[in-house]
N, C-alpha and C positions, 0 to 999 in steps of 0.2 A: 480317558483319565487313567495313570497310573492306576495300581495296585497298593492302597497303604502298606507298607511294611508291617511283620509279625515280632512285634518286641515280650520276649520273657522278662522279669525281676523278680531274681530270690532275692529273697532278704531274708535276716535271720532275729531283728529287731525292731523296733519303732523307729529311730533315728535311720538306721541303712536301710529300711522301707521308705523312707522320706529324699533321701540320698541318691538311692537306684532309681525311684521312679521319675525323679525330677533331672539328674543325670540321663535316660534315657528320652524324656522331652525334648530335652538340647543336642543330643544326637541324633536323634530322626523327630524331626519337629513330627510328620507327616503320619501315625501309625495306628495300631490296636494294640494296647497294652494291655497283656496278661501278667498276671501277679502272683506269685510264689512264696510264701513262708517258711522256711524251713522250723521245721519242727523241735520244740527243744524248748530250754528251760527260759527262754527270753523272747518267745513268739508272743508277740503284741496285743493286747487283747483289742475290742471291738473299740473300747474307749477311747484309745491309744490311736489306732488309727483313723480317726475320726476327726483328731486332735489334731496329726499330723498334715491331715489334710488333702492330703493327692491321692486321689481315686485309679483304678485300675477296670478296665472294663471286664474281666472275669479274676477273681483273688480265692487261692485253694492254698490246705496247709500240705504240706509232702513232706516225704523225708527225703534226703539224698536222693538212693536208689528211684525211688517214685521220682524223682526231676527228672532225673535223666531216660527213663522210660519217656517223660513224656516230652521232651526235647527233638529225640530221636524219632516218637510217633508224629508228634504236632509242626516238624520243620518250621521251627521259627526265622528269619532271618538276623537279630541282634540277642544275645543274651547277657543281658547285667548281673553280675554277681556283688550282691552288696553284702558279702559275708565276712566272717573272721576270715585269718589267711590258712588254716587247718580246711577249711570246709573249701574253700576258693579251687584248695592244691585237689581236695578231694574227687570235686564236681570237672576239674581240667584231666586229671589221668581218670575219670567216668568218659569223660568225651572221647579223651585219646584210644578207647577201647573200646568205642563205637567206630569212630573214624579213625584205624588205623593208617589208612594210605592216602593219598591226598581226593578231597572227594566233595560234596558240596553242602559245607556245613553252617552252624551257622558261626556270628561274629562275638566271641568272648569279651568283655570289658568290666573290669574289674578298677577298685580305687581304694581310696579310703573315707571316711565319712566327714573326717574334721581334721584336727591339729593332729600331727603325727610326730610324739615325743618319746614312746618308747617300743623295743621291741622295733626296729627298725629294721636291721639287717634280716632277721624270722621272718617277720610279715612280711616284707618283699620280696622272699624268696621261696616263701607258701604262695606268691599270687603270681608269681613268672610263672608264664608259660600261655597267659593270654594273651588275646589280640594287639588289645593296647588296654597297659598300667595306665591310669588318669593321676596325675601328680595335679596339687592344688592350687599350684603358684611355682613360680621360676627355683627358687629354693628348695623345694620339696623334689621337683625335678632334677636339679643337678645331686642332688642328694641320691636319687633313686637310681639315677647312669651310674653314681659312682659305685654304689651295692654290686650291682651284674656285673659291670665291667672287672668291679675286684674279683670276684669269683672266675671270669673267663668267660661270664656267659654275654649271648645279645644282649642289649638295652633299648634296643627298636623300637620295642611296643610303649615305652613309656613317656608319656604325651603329657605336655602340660598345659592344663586347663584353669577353672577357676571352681571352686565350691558352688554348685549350681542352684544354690538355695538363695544366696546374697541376690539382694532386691530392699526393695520398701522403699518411701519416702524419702526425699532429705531431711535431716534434724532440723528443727524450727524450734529455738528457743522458746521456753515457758511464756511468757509473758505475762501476762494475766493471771495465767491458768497455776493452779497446783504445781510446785517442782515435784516431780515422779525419779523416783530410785529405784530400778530393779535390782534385785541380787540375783543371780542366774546359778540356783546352785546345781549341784554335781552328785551323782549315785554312789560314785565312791574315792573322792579328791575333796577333802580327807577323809578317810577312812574310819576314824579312830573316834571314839563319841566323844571325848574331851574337845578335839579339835572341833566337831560340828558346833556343840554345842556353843564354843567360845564364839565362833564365827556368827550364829545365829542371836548369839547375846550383842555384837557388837552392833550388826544391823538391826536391833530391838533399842541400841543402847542410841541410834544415829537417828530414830525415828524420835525419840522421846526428846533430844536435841535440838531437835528442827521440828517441831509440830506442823510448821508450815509446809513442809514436805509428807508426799506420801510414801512409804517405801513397800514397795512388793516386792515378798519371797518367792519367786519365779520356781516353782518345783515340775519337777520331769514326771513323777510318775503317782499315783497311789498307793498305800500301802497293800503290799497282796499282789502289784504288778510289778514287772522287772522290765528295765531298758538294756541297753547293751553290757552296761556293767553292774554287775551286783549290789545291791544297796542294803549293809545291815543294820544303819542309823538313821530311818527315815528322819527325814526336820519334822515331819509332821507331828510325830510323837516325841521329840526332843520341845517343839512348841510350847505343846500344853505340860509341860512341867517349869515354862519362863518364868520366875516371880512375879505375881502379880499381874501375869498374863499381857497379851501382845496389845499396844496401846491402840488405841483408836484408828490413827494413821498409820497401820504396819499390818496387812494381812498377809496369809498365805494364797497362791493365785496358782491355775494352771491354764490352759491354751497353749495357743499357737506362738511359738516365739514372734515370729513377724508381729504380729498382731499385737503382743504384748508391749514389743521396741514403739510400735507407732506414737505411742503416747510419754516414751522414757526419756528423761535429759539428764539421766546416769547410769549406767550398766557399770554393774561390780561383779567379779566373780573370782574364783581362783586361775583358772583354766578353760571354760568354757569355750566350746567354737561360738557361744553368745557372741563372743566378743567381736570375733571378725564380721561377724552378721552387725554388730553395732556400729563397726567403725567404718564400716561399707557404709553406713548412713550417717558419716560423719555425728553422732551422738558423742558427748566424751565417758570414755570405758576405763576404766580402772583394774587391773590384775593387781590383785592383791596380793601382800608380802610380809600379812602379821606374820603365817607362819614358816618364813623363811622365802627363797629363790630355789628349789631345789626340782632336781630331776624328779622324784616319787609326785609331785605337785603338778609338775606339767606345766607350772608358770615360765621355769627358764625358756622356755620356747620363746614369752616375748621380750626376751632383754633385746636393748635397742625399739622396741615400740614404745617406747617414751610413755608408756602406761600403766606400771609397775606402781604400786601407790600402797600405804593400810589404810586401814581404817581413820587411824589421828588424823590424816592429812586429810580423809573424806571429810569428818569432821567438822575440820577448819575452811572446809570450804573449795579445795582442790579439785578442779576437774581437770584430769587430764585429756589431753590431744596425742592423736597417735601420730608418728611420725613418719613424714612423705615418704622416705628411701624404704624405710622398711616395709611399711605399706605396699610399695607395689613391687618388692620383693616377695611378699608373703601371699599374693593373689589377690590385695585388695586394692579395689578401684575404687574413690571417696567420688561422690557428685562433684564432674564437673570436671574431674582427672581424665585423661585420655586412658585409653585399651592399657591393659598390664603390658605392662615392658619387659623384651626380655629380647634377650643374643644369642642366649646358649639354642643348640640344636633342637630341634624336636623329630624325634627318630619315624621315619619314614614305614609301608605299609610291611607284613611279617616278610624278608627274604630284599626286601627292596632298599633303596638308599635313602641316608636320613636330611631330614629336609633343614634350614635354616629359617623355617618363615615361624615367625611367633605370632603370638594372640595379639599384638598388637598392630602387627607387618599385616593383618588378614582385616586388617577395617578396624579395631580393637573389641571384635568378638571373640572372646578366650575358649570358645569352642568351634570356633570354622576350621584348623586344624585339623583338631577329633572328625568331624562330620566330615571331613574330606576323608582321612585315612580309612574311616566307617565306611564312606561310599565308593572308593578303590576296592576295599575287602569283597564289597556285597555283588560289585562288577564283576570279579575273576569267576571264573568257569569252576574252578575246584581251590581248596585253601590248602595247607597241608597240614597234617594232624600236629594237633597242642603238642608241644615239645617245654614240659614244665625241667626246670634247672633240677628238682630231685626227681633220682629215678632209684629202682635199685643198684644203679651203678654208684651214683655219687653219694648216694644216705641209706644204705641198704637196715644201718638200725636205726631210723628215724619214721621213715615213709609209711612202713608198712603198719606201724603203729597207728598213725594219723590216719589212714585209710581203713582200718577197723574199725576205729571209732564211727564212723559212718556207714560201717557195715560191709564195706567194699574189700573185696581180693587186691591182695600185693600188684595184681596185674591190670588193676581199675574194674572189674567187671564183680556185679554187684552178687553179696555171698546170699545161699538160697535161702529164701525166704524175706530178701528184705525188700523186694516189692511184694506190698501186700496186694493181691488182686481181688478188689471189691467185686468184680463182675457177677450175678446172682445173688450178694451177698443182701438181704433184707435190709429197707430203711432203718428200723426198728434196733438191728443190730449197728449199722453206721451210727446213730445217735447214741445209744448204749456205749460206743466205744470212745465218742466223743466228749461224753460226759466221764468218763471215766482218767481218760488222757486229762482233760482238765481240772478235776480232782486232784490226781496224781501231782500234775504241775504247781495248785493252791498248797498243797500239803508240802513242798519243796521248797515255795516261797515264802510259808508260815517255818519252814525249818531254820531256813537263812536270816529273815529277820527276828525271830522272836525267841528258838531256843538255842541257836547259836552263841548269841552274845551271850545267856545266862550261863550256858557251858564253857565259856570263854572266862568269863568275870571270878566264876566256881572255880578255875582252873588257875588264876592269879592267887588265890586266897591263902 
C-alpha cells in the first residue's frame, strides 16, 4: 500500500483554516494533515475552530520563520497556504532560500477563500510564484491569467477550481415547517455603525412582519474573537440596544454555515461567500442593495446573478433565483446541473504546457485538473525553486518591506532570532508565554472593538 502523503496548512484565520484544510482534502483525498496557524492578530481561537469544523491530525501556532524551519525539517510533500497575499509572498521567497536550485521540494498551492472583489491585481501578485493559484470558477480564472500575463509574468500555476466547501442538501421548500431567513452577516461590509445598525433594524423590522417566519442573524464570530477581517461594530452589541428588543422569531445564531443553510429557504446578505454556498443548494439568496451596488460593498461582484434585491422587496415577498449563466460562470454547480463549464485554458505543471481540459471536460470534478497538475508535481524527481513575480529586481521598495514584517531578510532567509527555539525551554515557561501572547492578542481586540470607535466618535465631535 502506498505511503499517504504529508499535507501542511497555514492558515492565518478561521475561514482560510476552513478553506486550506478542505481545499487540501480535494487535492490528495489520500493523506496526514498537519495544521498550521500563523500567529497574529486573527488566529482562531479553540471556539472558532471547532465551529469550523475540519480537523487536522496534529494543529500548532508558528510564526513565519518557525514554518518554514519546519517545512524544511518535516518534508512535507503538498503545502497549502491559506494566507493574506503579504504572508503567501513571504512564506514563497522563505522557500525560495531553502530551495535555491532545483531540488525535491514540496508542492506550494495557494488561493483565495471566497469572492474576490478587491485588491485583485496586489493579491495575485503577493501569491505568484506557487505551484498552482486555485481560482474559483472560470471568471475568476480568466481574470487571474490576465494579472500575470499583463505584467509579463507565467500564468501556468493558475488552475481553476471550485470553492471546495460548497456541498449540502438540495433546498426543499418549507412546507409545513417554519419559513427560516438567515442574514449572513459580515465583520466588516459595512463597516460604519449607522450602516450595521440600519441593516440589523431591517431584518428585526422583516421578522416582526412575518411572525410566521423565523429569521437568524447568522454571526461569524464573538465578541473578543477576530475572523479574517476586523470587526469594530459587533451586531451583538448593536442587538441589545434594538427598541424593544429582538422579537420572538429573530435571534442571534452561530455554527457551522452548512449546517445553518440546512434548514434556510432564504439567505440575505451583503456579500457573503454565504451566498455561493446557498445557491450551490439552489436555496433563493438575496444580495442586498439598500445600501447601494458599490465596489466598498462587495455586492457588484453579483450583478447579473439575478440576486441583487433590499429589503422592501424581501418584504413583499421576493425570493430571488440565481441565474444559470452566471452560476456556472461564477463556480456554482445548482443540484442536478452538470460539472462547471469552461473553455478557457487551465495552465499546465510549473515549466510545462498549459492544458485545455476543464472541470467539466474531467468527468465535472472541478478539482481533477488540480490533483492531476498536484500529482505530475509530486512525480518529478526535483521541481525548481519558487520564482515569485517580486523580487528585488522588479519591487525593490515594496518586497523588502513585506518580508520584514514577518521578520525575514530581503533575501528570504529568516532575521536572527525569529525562530524561537523551544528545545530545553521548561513547560512552565511554554505556557507562561502562551498565556501572555493571548492576553496580548485579548487586549488588541478589546482596543479595536471598544476603544476604537469611542476615539473615533470623540474625534468627529
Amino acid at each position: 500500500m502506498p505511503e499517504r502523503k504529508r499535507v501542511a496548512v497555514l492558515a492565518d484565520s478561521d475561514t482560510r483554516w476552513k478553506w486550506g484544510a478542505t481545499t487540501a482534502r480535494r487535492l490528495v483525498p489520500d493523506q496526514r494533515l498537519t495544521g498550521y496557524l500563523l500567529r497574529g492578530r486573527a488566529t482562531p481561537t479553540a471556539r472558532q475552530l471547532g465551529e469550523v469544523g475540519v480537523r487536522a491530525d496534529r494543529l500548532a501556532e508558528v510564526t513565519c520563520a518557525e514554518f518554514l524551519a519546519e517545512i524544511e525539517r518535516e518534508r512535507y510533500d503538498v503545502v497549502v497556504l491559506a494566507l493574506v497575499g503579504g504572508a503567501v509572498q513571504a512564506v514563497l521567497h522563505g522557500a525560495r532560500a531553502l530551495w535555491p536550485a532545483p531540488a525535491r521540494r514540496p508542492v506550494f498551492v495557494t488561493g483565495y477563500v471566497g469572492v474576490v472583489y478587491e485588491k485583485l491585481a496586489d493579491g495575485l501578485l503577493l501569491r505568484h510564484g506557487a505551484d498552482l493559484v486555485l481560482a474559483n470558477s472560470r471568471h475568476d480564472a480568466e481574470r487571474f491569467r490576465a494579472v500575470y500575463e499583463g505584467v509579463g509574468t507565467d500564468a501556468g500555476a493558475v488552475t481553476e477550481t471550485a470553492l471546495p466547501f460548497l456541498g449540502g442538501a438540495p433546498y426543499e421548500p418549507a412546507g409545513s415547517r417554519a419559513h427560516t431567513v438567515v442574514f449572513a452577516v459580515q465583520p466588516s461590509v459595512p463597516d460604519s455603525r449607522a450602516d450595521r445598525s440600519y441593516l440589523l433594524q431591517r431584518a428585526v423590522g422583516h421578522a416582526r412582519k412575518h411572525p410566521d417566519r423565523e429569521v437568524l442573524i447568522k454571526l461569524r464570530s464573538k465578541p473578543g474573537e477576530h475572523t479574517t477581517h476586523l470587526e469594530e461594530q459587533p451586531y451583538q452589541r448593536l442587538a441589545e440596544k434594538v427598541p424593544g428588543g429582538l422579537p420572538a422569531n429573530c435571534r442571534l445564531v452561530y455554527g457551522n454555515m452548512g449546517e445553518v443553510l440546512d434548514g434556510a429557504d432564504l439567505l440575505v446578505t451583503v456579500s457573503s461567500t454565504a451566498a455561493l454556498e446557498s445557491l450551490h443548494r439552489s436555496i433563493p439568496t438575496a444580495v442586498l442593495t439598500d445600501l447601494g451596488v458599490r465596489e466598498a460593498l462587495g455586492n457588484h461582484h453579483f450583478l447579473g446573478s439575478g440576486c441583487l434585491a433590499s429589503w422592501d422587496q424581501l418584504d413583499s415577498g421576493l425570493l430571488p433565483e440565481g441565474d444559470p449563466v452566471w452560476l456556472a460562470a461564477h463556480g456554482v454547480r445548482t443540484p442536478g446541473a452538470p460539472g462547471p463549464a469552461s473553455t478557457s485554458p487551465v495552465g499546465g505543471p510549473v515549466g510545462g504546457p498549459a492544458s485545455a481540459v476543464s472541470g467539466a471536460a474531467a468527468g465535472g470534478d472541478a478539482y481533477a485538473v488540480a490533483r492531476a497538475k498536484v500529482a505530475g508535481l509530486l512525480a518529478a524527481t526535483r521541481l525548481p525553486s519558487p520564482a515569485p513575480y517580486y523580487t528585488l529586481t522588479t519591487a525593490p521598495g515594496y518586497l523588502p518591506g513585506i518580508l520584514a514584517r514577518h521578520r525575514l531578510a530581503p533575501d528570504g532567509t529568516p532575521l536572527p532570532g525569529a525562530a524561537r527555539q523551544e528545545e530545553g525551554e521548561s513547560r512552565l515557561r511554554r505556557r507562561l508565554r502562551a498565556h501572555l501572547r493571548e492576553a496580548a492578542r485579548g487586549a488588541y481586540r478589546h482596543g479595536v472593538q471598544r476603544v476604537a470607535p469611542v476615539i473615533r466618535r470623540l474625534g468627529e465631535l
